[in-house]
VEXKOL-604619 format. One record per residue (C-alpha): residue in one letter; x negated, y, z. Coordinates in steps of 0.05 Angstrom, whole numbers, plus 5000, padded with zeros to 4 digits. Layout:
<rs>
aXYZ;...
</rs>
This chain:
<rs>
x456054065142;x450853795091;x451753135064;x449452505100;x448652795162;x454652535193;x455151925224;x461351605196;x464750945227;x471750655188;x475850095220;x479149675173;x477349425103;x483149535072;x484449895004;x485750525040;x478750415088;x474850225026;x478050754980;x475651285029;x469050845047;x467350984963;x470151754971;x465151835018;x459151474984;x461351914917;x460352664959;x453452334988;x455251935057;x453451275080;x460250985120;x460250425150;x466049935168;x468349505209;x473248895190;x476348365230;x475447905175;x470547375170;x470647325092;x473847815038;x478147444993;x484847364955;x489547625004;x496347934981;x500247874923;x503148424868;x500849244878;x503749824844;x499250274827;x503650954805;x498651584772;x497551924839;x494251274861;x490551194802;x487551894798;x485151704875;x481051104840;x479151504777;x475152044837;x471851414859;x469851174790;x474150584784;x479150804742;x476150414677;x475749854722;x482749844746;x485749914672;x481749284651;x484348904708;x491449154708;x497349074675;x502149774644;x509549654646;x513049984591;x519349994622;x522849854689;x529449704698;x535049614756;x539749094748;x545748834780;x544248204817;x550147834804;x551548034734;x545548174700;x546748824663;x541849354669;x544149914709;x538750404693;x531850424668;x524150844669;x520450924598;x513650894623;x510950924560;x509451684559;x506451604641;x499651824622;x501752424585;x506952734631;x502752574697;x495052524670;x494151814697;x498451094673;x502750714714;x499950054726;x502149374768;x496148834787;x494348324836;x492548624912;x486248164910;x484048364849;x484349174870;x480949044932;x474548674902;x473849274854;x473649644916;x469049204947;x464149144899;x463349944891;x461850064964;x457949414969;x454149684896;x451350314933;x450849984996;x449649235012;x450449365088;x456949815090;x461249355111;x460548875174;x465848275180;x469047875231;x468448575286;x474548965302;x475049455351;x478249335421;x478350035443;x476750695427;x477051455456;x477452145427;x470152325424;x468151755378;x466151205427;x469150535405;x468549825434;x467949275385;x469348495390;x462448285388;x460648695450;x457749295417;x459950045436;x458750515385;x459151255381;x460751575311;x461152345292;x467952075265;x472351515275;x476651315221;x482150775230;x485250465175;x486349855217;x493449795196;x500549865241;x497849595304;x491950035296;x488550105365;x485350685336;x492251035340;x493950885408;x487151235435;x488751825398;x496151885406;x497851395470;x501950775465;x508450725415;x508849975392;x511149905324;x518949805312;x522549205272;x526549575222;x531449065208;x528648895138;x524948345123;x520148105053;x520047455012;x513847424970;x511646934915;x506646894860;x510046414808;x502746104755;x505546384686;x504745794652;x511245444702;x515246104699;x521746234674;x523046604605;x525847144651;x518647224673;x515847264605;x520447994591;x516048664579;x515949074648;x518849024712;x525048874737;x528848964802;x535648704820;x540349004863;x546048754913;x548449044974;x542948965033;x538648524981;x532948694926;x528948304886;x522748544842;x518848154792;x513048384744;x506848094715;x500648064738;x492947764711;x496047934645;x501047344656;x497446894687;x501847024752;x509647274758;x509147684834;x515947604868;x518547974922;x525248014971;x528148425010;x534148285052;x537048545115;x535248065175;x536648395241;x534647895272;x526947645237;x520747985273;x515347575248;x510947975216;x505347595188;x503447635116;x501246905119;x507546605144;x510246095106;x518145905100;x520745315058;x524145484984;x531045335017;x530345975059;x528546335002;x534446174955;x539246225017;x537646935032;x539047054949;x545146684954;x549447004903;x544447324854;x543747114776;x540646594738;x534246884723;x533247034807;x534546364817;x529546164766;x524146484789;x525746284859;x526245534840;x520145614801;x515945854862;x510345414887;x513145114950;x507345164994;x506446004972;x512246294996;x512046805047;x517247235096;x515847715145;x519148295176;x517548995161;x515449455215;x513750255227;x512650685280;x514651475289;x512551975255;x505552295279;x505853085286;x498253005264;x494052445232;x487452585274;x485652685347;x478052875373;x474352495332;x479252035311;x483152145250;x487551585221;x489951335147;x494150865112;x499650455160;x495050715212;x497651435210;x505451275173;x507150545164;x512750565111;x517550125086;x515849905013;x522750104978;x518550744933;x512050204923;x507850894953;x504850615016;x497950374983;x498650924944;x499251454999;x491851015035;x489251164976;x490351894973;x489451945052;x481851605035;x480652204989;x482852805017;x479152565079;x472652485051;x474153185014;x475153555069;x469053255109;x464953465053;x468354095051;x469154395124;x463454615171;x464054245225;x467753495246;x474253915275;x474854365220;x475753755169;x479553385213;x485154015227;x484154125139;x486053265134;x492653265171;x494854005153;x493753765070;x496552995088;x501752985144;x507253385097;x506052975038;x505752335082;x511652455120;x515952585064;x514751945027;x515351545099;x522551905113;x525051725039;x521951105031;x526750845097;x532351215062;x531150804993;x533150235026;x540150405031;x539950794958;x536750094931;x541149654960;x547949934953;x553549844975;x556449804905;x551049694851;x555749914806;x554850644820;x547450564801;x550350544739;x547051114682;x545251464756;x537951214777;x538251324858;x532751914887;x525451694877;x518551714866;x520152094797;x526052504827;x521452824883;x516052944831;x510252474873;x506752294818;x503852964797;x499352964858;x492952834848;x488952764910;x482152874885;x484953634868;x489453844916;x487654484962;x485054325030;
</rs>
């Protein structure tokens, strides 16, 4: 199919929506999207961005960009959460040699203005806000909020787990509470603890608990995030806000330096929600529709893959549009290169839950659980891969 001549329509403004918004731009199409949104701002907190995510950026020219803004750990360690000790630990310092991109940690926000302002740079008019789609079929027709129906050559969601793009392509399957739940906090840098000021990242473990800290703005914030076990929590907002008591409660138990941090959050930024997927899809398009991100395989954040795996979704996509000769060629190329890959990291991620949060952190000891580095993830380069 020669470039531009499809007629391209993306749900969702995401960092998987705009990373496959700039892939498209890049091989010579003019997307547009469609975010609920009024206004684009700092949403989010702390991202990991491991070297399969960052060769995603580097094929839409933002790799430069993202190293400026970001900050590269040069270690990462597991620690026991009531004693302290280092149980195990990553070198990252050779990252760009072994997997031909760094491994790099910065703010959410700050990733998905870079984003922004590439697909905004070629076109002012690419994205529209405050619209979100109320319905959608197979052949491309989609309802929006403001009362418009549209018809694209394809229909792209990467409008998140309660994607309505998913249910008109694979029927209803709400999303499930998993039982986990997330405590998130950006700590200024100038009122964090010394434990805050340490080189790298750090993650503490106890059984059915975790809790992550690393840098981000170059210091100028400390990102925080818990993870508990809370069968009983299903809100699932991002934006819901619990008092500092319920964060310390559910880290009952851990070291100084956790309670540190915790006591040195801001009071009014602390956020839980509970964590939610949905089954695995045999494919990851239907018709016209093919989906990305949470859309497709909302995954619980225990291998720090799942804007990682948007990312490379966004690419391949756009790849094999460019690439196939007609819409249902590419489509059948996207989910026979993506729903292996995909899959895997979904199942293990909701296994590195229990390998996290042992039992016994003890046995972490010297013997880092399966990961991200164990199943070899990183070498995958998205812009590359055969489709």
């Amino acid at each position: 199919m020669a470039a531009r001549s499809l007629d391209i329509a993306i749900i969702g403004a995401g960092l998987g929506g705009l990373a496959c918004a700039r892939a498209l731009q890049v091989l010579g199409y003019a997307p547009k999207l469609y975010e609920q949104a009024p206004v684009l701002g700092e949403v989010g907190a702390g991202v990991t961005m491991t070297p399969n995510a960052v060769k995603a950026l580097r094929f839409c020219g933002l790799e430069a960009a993202l190293l400026a803004a970001a900050d590269e750990p040069p270690l990462q360690e597991t620690r026991h959460y009531a004693t302290d000790e280092t149980l195990f630990g990553f070198d990252r310092s050779g990252t760009p040699a072994l997997y031909g991109a760094p491994y790099v940690m910065l703010h959410r926000a700050d990733l998905h203005a870079l984003l922004v302002d590439a697909v905004r740079g070629h076109d002012p008019d690419a994205i529209r806000l405050g619209v979100r789609a109320t319905g959608a079929a197979r052949d491309g027709a989609v309802r929006l909020s403001d009362g418009r129906q549209i018809t694209a050559d394809v229909l792209i969601g990467a409008d998140g787990v309660r994607s309505p793009l998913r249910e008109a392509a694979f029927g209803p399957d709400a999303p499930r509470f998993t039982g986990h739940m997330a405590f998130r906090a950006m700590i200024p840098g100038a009122a964090a603890p010394p434990e805050a000021r340490r080189p790298g990242s750090a993650v503490w473990t106890a059984p059915g608990r975790s809790f992550v800290r690393y840098r981000v703005r170059h210091g100028a914030l400390v990102n925080c995030v818990g993870l508990a076990r809370a069968p009983d929590w299903t809100v699932e907002s991002w934006s819901n806000r619990v008092e500092r008591s319920a964060f310390a409660a559910a880290f009952a138990g851990f070291c100084a330096p956790v309670q540190e941090l915790i006591a040195a959050a801001p009071a009014d930024g602390i956020a839980a929600w509970g964590l939610f997927v949905r089954p695995a899809l045999p494919a990851f398009h239907a018709g016209r529709i093919a989906l990305l991100g949470d859309a497709a395989h909302p995954m619980l954040p225990f291998m720090g893959q799942g804007a990682a795996m948007a990312l490379e979704d966004g690419i391949v996509l756009a790849r094999c549009l460019a690439a196939a000769g007609n819409v249902e060629e590419a489509l059948t190329r996207y989910s026979a290169a993506r729903v292996p890959r995909a899959t895997l990291v979904q199942t293990e991620s909701a296994l590195g839950a229990d390998r996290i949060q042992a039992l016994d952190p003890e046995k972490l000891r010297g013997n880092p659980p399966k990961g991200e580095d164990a199943l070899g993830l990183f070498h995958y380069d998205p812009s590359a891969e055969p489709i």
